[in-house]
C-alpha positions in Angstrom: 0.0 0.0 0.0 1.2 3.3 -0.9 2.7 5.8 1.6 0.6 8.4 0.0 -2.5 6.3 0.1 -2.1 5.6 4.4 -1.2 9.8 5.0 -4.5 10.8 3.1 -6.2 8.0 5.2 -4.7 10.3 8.1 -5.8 13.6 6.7 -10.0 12.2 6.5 -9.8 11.8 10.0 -7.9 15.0 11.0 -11.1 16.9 8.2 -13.5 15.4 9.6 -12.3 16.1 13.7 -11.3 19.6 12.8 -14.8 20.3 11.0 -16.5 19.1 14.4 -14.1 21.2 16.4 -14.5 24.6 14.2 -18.2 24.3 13.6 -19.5 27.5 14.7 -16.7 29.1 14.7 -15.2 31.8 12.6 -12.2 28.8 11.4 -15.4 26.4 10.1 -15.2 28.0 6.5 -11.3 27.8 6.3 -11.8 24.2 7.4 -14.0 23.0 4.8 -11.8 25.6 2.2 -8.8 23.2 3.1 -10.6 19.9 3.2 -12.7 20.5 -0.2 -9.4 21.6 -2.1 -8.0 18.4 -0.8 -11.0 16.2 -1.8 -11.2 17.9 -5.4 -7.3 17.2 -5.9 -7.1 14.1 -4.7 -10.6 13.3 -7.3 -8.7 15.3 -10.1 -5.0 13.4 -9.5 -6.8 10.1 -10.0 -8.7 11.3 -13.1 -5.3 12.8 -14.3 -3.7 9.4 -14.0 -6.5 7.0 -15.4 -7.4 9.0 -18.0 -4.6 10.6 -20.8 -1.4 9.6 -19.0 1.6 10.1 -20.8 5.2 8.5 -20.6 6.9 11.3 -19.6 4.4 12.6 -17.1 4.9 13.7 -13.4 5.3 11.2 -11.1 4.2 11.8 -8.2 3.2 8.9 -5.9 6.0 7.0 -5.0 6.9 6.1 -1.8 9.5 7.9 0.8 12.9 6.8 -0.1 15.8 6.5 2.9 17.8 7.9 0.0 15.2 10.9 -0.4 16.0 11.7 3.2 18.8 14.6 2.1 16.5 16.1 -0.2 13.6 16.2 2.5 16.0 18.0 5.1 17.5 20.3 2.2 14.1 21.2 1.4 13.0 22.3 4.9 16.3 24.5 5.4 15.9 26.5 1.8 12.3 27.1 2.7 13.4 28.3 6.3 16.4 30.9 4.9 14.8 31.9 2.3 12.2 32.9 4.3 14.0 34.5 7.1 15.3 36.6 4.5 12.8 39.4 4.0 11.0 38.7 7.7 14.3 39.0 9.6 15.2 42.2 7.7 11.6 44.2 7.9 10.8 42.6 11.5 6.8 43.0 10.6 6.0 39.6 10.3 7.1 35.9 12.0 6.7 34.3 8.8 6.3 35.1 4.8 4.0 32.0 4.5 0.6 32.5 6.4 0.3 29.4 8.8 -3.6 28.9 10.1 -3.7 28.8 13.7 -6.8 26.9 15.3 -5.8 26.4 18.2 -4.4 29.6 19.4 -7.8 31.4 18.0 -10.5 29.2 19.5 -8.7 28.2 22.9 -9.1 30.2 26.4 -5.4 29.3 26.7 -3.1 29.9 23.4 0.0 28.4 25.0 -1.9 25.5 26.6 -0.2 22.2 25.1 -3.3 21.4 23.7 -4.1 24.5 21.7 -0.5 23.5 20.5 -1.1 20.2 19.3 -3.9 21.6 17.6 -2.2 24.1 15.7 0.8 21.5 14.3 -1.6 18.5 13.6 -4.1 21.1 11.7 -1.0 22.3 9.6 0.6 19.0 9.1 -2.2 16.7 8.3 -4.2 19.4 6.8 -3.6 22.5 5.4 -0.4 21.2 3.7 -1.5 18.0 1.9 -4.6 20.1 0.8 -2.0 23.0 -0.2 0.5 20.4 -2.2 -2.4 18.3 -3.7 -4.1 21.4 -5.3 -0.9 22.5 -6.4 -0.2 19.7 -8.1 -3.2 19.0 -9.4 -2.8 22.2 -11.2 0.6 21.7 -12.3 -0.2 18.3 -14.5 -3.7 19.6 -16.1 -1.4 22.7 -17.4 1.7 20.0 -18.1 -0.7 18.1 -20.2 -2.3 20.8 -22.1 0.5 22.9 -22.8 3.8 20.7 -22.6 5.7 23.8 -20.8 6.9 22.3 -17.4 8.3 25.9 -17.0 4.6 27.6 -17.2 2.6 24.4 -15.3 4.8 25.1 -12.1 4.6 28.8 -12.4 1.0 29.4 -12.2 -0.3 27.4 -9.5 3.0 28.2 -7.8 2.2 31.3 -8.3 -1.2 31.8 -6.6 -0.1 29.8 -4.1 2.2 32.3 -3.1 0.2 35.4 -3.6 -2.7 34.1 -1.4 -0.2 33.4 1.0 1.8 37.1 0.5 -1.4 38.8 0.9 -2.7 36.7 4.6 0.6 36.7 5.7 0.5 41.3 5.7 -0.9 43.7 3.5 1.5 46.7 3.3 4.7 48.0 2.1 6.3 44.5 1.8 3.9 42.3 0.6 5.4 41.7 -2.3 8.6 40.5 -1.3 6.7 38.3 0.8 5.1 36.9 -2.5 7.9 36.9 -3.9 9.5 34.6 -1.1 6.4 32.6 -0.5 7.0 32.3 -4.5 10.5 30.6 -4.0 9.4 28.5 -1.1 6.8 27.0 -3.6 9.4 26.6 -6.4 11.2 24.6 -3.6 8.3 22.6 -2.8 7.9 21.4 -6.1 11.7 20.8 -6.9 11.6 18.3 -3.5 8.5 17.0 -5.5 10.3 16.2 -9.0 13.7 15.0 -7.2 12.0 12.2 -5.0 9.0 11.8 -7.4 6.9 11.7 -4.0 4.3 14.3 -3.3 4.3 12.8 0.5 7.6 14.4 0.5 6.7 17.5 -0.3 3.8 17.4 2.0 5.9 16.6 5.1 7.9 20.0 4.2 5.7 21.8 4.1 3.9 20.8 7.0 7.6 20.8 8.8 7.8 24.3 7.4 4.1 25.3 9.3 5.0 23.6 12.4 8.5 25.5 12.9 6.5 28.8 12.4 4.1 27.8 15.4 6.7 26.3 17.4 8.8 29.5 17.1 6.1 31.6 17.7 5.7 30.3 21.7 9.7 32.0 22.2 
């Protein structure tokens, strides 16, 4: 059975206890945002591969690779310095990638460990597979149609980054932060293409989410 295949049976669990949890709330439409843009990938990556595959299409569902192991940890450390770059310099925000934070918002105690474990497992089993699947979902369909591997990444990468530029601050530098959040999805999908393993990508990203939280409790 594939890795993929037992994560996604992982993120159905964490939808459907994080729908209970935000119903009511002022997180319940992101909640169902995130777990209907995962549903729809997930339906469109399978209807990508049955129908019209091609030899030299993306491959994206192999398993995590001991040898991949070097390209997971290289990923998460490009993502974190490149990054760091524009937010260490301005000092306005904690992170140029807007990271959803549950359990901080609907808990009387922000720091309590619980509101905590919220926060990462909503990131990690989550937002980012729902992030990475759309993403890619969006990549192939333009792959096939246009045969530009250079345009398929941009796009999606691209509005990716400026939803996340304009959540993360609205002001004088929210374009750099675009422009970074731009990068960090470039790097995303390079992890992606090296290890042919979206799971890989998903886990750093999700790593990526978690270090923002964690470093926000300093």
């Amino acid at each position: 059975m594939r890795d993929l295949l037992l994560f996604n049976v992982v993120t159905a669990l964490a939808a459907i206890h994080y729908l209970l949890k935000t119903k009511g709330t002022p997180l319940e439409t992101a909640t169902w945002l995130f777990m209907l843009m995962w549903i729809l990938s997930l339906v469109m990556l399978l209807w990508l591969r049955i129908y019209g595959g091609e030899k030299k299409d993306i491959v994206y569902d192999e398993d995590l690779k001991k040898q991949d192991l070097p390209i997971l940890i290289g990923s998460i450390g490009a993502i974190v310095i490149t990054a760091s770059v524009v937010v260490t310099v301005s000092g306005l925000v904690r992170s140029a990638i807007y990271v959803p934070r549950p359990g901080a918002v609907l808990s009387d105690m922000p720091l309590s460990t619980s509101a905590i474990i919220d926060d990462l497992l909503y990131n990690f089993v989550l937002v980012a597979p729902a992030e990475e699947s759309m993403k890619l979902m969006g990549i192939i369909a333009l792959y096939r149609k246009f045969h530009n591997e250079a345009l398929a990444v941009a796009v999606p990468v691209g509005v990716w980054a400026a939803f996340h530029g304009y959540y993360s601050y609205v002001g004088p530098i929210m374009w750099e932060l675009i422009a970074v959040a731009f990068i960090s999805g470039l790097i995303l999908y390079l992890s992606l293409k090296l290890s042919r393993s979206l799971l890989n990508a998903i886990i750093t990203h999700g790593a990526y989410n978690c270090l923002v939280v964690l470093t926000s409790l300093i």
